[in-house]
C-alpha positions in Angstrom: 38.5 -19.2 34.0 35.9 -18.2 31.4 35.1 -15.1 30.9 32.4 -12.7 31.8 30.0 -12.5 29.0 30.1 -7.8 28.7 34.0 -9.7 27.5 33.0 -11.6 24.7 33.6 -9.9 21.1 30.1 -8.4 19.8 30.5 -10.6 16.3 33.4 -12.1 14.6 33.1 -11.3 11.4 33.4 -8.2 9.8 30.6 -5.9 8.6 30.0 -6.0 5.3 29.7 -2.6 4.7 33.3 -1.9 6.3 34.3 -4.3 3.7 33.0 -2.4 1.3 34.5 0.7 2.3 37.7 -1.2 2.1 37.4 -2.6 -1.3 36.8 0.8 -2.3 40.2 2.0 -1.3 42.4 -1.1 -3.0 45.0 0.3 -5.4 44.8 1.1 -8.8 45.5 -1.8 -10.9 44.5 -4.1 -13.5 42.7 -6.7 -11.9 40.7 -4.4 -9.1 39.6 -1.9 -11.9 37.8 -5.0 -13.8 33.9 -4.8 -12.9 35.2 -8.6 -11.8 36.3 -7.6 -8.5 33.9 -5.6 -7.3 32.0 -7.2 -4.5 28.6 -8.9 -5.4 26.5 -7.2 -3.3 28.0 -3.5 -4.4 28.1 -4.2 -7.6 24.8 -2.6 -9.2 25.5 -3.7 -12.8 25.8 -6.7 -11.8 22.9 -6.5 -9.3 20.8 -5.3 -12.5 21.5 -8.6 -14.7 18.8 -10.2 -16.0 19.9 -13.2 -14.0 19.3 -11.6 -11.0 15.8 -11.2 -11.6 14.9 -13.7 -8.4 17.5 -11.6 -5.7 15.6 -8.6 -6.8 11.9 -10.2 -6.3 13.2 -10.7 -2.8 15.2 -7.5 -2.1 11.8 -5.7 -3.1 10.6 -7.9 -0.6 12.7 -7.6 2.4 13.5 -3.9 2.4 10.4 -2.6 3.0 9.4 -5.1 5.4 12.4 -4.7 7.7 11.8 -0.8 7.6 8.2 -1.2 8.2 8.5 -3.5 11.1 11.8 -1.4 12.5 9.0 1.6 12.1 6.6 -0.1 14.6 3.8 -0.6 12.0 1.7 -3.6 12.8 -1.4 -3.2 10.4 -1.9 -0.8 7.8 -5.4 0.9 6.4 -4.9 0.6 2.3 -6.5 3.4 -0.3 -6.6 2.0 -3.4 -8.2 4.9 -6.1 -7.6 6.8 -9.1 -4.7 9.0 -10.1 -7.0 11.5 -11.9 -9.1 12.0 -10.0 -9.2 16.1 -8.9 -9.1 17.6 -5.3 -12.2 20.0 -5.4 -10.2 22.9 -5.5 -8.9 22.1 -9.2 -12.0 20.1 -10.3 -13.1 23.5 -12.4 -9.6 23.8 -13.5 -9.6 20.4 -15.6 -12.9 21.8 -16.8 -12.0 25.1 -18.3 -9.1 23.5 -20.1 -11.3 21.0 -22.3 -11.0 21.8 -25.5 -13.6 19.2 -27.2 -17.2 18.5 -26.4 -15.4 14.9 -25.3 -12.9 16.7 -23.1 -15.3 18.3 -21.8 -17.7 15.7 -20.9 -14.6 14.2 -19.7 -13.7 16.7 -17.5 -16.9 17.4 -15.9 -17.1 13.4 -14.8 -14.0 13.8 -13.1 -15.2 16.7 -11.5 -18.8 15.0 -9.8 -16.0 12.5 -8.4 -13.3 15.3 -7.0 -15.3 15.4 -3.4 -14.1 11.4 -3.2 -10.8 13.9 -2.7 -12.0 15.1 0.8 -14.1 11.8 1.7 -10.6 9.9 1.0 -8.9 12.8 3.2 -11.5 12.5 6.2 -11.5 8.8 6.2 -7.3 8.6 6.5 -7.5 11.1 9.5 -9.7 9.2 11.4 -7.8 5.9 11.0 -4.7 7.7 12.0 -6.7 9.0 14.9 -8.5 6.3 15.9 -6.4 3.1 14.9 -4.4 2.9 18.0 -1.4 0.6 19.2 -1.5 -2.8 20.1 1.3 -5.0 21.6 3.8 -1.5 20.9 3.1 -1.2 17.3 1.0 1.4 15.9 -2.2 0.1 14.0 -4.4 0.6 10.9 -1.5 3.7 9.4 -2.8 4.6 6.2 -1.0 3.7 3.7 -1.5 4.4 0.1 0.4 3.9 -3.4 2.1 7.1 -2.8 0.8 8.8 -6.0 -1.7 12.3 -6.2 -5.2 12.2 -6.6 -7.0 9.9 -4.1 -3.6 8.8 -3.1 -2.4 12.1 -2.1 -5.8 13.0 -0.3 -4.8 9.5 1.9 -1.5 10.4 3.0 -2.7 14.3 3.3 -4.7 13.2 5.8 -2.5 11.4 8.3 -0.2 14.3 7.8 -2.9 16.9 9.2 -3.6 14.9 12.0 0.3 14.3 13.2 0.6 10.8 12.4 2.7 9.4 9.8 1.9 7.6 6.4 3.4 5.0 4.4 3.7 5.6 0.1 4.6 2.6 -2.0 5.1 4.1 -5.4 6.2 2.8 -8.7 8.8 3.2 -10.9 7.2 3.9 -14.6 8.6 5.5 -17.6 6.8 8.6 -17.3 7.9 11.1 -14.9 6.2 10.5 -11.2 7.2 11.0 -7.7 6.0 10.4 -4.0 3.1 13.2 -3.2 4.4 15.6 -0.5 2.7 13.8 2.2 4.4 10.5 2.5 6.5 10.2 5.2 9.9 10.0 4.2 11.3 6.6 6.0 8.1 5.5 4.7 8.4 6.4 1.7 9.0 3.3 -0.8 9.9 2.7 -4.6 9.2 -0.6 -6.5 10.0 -2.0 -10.1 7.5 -4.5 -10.0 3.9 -4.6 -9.4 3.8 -8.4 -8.1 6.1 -7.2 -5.1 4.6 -3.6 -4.5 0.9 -5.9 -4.2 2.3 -7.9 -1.8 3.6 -5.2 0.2 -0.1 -3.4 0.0 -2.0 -6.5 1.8 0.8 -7.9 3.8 -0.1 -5.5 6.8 -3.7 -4.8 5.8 -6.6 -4.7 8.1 -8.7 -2.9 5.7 -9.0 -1.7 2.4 -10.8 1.3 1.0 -11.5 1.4 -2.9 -12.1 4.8 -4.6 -13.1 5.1 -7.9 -10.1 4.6 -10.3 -9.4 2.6 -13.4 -6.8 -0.1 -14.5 -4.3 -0.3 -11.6 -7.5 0.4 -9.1 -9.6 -2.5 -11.3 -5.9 -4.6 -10.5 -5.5 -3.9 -6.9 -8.9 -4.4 -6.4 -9.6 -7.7 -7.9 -6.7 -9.8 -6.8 -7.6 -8.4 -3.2 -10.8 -9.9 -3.8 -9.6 -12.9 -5.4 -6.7 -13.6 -2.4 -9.7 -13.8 0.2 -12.0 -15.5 -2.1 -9.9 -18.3 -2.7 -8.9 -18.4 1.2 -5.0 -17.3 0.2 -5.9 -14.1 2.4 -7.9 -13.5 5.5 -11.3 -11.5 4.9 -10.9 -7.6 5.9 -13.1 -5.0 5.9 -13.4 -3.7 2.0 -14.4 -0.4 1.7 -16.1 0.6 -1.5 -16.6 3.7 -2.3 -19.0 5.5 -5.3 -21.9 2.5 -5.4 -23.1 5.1 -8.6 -19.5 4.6 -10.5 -18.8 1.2 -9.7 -22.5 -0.2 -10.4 -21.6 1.5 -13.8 -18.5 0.1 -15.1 -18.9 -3.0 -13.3 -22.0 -5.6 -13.4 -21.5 -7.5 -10.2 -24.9 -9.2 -10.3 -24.5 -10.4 -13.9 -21.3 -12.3 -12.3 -23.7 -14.1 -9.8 -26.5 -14.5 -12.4 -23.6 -16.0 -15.4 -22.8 -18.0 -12.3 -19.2 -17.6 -12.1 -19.0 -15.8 -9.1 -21.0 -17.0 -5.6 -23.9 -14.8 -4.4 -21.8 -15.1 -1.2 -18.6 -13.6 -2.7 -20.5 -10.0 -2.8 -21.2 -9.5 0.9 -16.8 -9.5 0.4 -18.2 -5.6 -0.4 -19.4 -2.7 1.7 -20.6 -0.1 -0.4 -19.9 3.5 1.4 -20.0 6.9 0.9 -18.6 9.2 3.8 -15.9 8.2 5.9 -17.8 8.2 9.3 -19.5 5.5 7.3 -16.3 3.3 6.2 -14.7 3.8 9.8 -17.8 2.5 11.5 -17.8 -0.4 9.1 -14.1 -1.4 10.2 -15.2 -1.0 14.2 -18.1 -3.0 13.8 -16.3 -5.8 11.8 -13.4 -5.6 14.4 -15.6 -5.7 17.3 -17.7 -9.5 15.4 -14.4 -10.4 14.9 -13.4 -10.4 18.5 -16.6 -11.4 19.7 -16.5 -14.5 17.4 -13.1 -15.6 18.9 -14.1 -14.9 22.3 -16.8 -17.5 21.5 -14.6 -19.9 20.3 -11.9 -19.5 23.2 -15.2 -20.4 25.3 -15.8 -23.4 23.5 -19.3 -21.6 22.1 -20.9 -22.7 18.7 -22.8 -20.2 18.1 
């Protein structure tokens, strides 16, 4: 007679962490002190060869998406933005400690950009209010590259409002760690770029894009680049500082030197407070559902 299924074993092999618990307790002797035996998958030096270059791509890969989706995150909010950029409360700080005329003008540029600090803040809190769950996982939580500066104002404020806040930071060869207001589980650390990208716009449903220089110029272009060649849905993108980005970058020449499509700017929504940015995302969400509604419905127009 077969028996009842509670009887059946739970799995037949054994874990691998046990395993490697009991590797770890083999004796002493010439062939299990050799970095030869150690298990593959707990040996880091080996992990670390240049070899292994592809199993770390996909490690980078698969960690924070089994975390992320174990957290109940469904759709994340992106702040892309600078890392110089002053919270209002230091912004006369970085002035008084110029030194040159160029320091100084420096400085005081940074400071007419600091109250993108509190913008940055006051746009996270309401998407951590506001976003809401759907089918029992949490949606638009802000998620930022876990940095300071515009960062740090992101994650500050899903923090004040209760909610919690993904970081996905870099490892660099200058000293840097999370900002105080990543969540901790959430809290993620990458060695390359291409994978910490991916992980930015795998859960996206909108992006908002501070003012910020090379690695904001990066983020920002491939974003664009992903949905203009169809590689990425279009989401709501969120940029703010029309003054600074009108500046350093000549969109229209792009369209007039014809290698970018008139079309490929109304990718953009310039904005400037964060009621603004929010009511952008609503009212794209709400076409957006109204469009497939239509569709369902057999509608054309």
């Amino acid at each position: 007679m077969a028996k009842n299924k509670q009887d059946l074993p739970e799995r037949v092999f054994s874990k691998a962490k046990d395993d490697a618990v009991a590797a770890q307790s083999a004796g002493i002797l010439p062939q299990t002190s050799d970095p030869a035996y150690r298990l593959a998958y707990a040996d880091s030096e080996f992990l670390l060869r240049d070899d292994l270059r592809p199993v770390r791509f996909q490690l980078e890969l698969l960690k924070p998406e089994l975390l992320l989706e174990e957290a109940g995150i469904g759709s994340t909010f992106v702040f892309y933005g600078s890392a110089r950029i002053p919270a209002p409360d230091k912004a006369d700080a970085i002035v008084a400690a110029a030194k040159t005329e160029t320091q100084t003008r420096i400085a005081t540029r940074l400071k007419a950009k600091a109250h993108y600090y509190e913008v940055a803040r006051e746009l996270a809190q309401i998407a951590s209010r506001e976003g809401g769950e759907e089918d029992g996982k949490r949606q638009f939580v802000v998620c930022s590259g876990g940095g300071p500066s515009i960062m740090e104002a992101a994650n500050r404020g899903a923090r004040e409002v209760g909610a919690e806040t993904v970081g996905l930071n870099i490892a660099l060869p200058f000293e840097q760690a999370p900002n105080d207001y990543v969540t901790p589980h959430l809290s993620f650390n990458f060695h390359y770029f291409a994978l910490r990208k991916m992980h930015f716009l795998m859960r996206a449903r909108a992006v908002a894009v501070f003012p910020g220089g090379f690695g904001t110029f990066d983020e920002f272009f491939e974003l664009l680049t992903l949905i203009q060649t169809g590689k990425m849905a279009v989401v709501p993108i969120l940029l703010y500082g029309k003054e600074f980005w009108n500046r350093v970058v000549d969109f229209d020449a792009l369209v007039e030197e014809g290698v970018v499509a008139p079309q490929d700017l109304d990718l953009i929504h310039y904005c400037e407070t964060a009621e603004e940015g929010w009511a952008h995302v609503q009212d794209y969400y709400q076409r957006y559902t109204e469009k497939r509604f239509r569709k369902g419905r057999g509608e054309k127009h």
